[in-house]
C-alpha positions as CSV (number, residue, x, y, z in Angstrom):
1,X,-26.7,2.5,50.9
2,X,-26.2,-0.3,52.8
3,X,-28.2,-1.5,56.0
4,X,-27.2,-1.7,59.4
5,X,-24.3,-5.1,59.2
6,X,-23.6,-5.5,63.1
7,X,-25.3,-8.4,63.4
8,X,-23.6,-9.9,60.7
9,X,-20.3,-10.7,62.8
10,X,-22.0,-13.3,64.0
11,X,-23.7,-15.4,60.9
12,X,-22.1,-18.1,60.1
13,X,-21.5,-18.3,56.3
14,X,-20.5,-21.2,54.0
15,X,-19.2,-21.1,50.6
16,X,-22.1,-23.2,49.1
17,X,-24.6,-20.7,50.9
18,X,-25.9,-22.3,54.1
19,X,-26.0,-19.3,56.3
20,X,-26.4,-19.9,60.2
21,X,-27.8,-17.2,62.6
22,X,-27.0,-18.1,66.2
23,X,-28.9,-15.2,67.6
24,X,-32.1,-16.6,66.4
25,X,-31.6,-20.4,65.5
26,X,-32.7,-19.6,61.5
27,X,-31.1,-21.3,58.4
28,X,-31.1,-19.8,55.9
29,X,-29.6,-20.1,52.1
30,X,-28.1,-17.4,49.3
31,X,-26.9,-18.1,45.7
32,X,-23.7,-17.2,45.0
33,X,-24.0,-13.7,44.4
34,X,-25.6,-13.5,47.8
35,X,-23.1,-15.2,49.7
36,X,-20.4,-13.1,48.0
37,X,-22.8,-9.8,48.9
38,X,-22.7,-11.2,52.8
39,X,-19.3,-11.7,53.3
40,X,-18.6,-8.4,51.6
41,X,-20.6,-6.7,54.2
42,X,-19.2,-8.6,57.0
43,X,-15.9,-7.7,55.8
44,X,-17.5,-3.9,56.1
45,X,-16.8,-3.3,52.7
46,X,-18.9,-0.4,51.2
47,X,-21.5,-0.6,48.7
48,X,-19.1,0.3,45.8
49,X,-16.5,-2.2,46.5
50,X,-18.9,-4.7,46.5
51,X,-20.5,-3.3,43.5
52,X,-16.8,-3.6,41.9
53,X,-16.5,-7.1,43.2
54,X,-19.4,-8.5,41.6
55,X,-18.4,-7.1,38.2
56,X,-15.1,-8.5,38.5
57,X,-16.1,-12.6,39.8
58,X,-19.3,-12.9,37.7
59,X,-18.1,-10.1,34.7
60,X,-21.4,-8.6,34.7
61,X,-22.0,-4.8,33.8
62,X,-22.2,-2.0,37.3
63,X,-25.6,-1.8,36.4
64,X,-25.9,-5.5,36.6
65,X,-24.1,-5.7,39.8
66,X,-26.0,-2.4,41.4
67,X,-29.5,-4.2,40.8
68,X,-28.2,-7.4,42.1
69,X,-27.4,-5.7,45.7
70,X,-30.4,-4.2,45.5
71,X,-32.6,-7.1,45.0
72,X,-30.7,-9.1,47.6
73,X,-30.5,-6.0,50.4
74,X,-34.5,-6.1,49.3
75,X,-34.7,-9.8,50.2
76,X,-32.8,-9.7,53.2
77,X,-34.8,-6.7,55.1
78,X,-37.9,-8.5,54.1
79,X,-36.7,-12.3,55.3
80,X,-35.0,-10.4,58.5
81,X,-36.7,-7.2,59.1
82,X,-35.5,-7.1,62.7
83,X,-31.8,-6.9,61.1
84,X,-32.7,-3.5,59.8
């Protein structure tokens, strides 16, 4: 399940990770997988089409993919727990 994305309209998000958020002046960076996991999100897509992304641009297994979001929806609440 994913976590609350509202505040995500207003990130700004670049392709080699540098992720800006004007509501709180923090800079932050993501990995590839991680960028491609935030601009799913802010897209609203679901967990499963992002789960089906992932396998298809890095050809990993669901499994793969599943724990990735996982791990990075775990990093995310922890850096930003007021984005819950």
């Amino acid at each position: 399940m994913l976590p609350n994305t509202s505040w995500l309209k207003d990130l700004a998000i670049s392709e080699t990770g540098l992720i800006f958020d004007p509501s709180t002046g923090s800079i932050f960076t993501a990995n590839t997988t991680g960028v491609q996991i935030l601009m799913a999100m802010k897209e609203g897509k679901d967990a499963a089409q992002i789960k089906a992304s992932l396998v298809e641009e890095f050809e990993v297994d669901a499994n793969k993919a599943e724990i990735d979001i996982q791990d990075f929806l775990n990093q995310l609440t922890t850096s930003c727990p007021e984005k819950k």
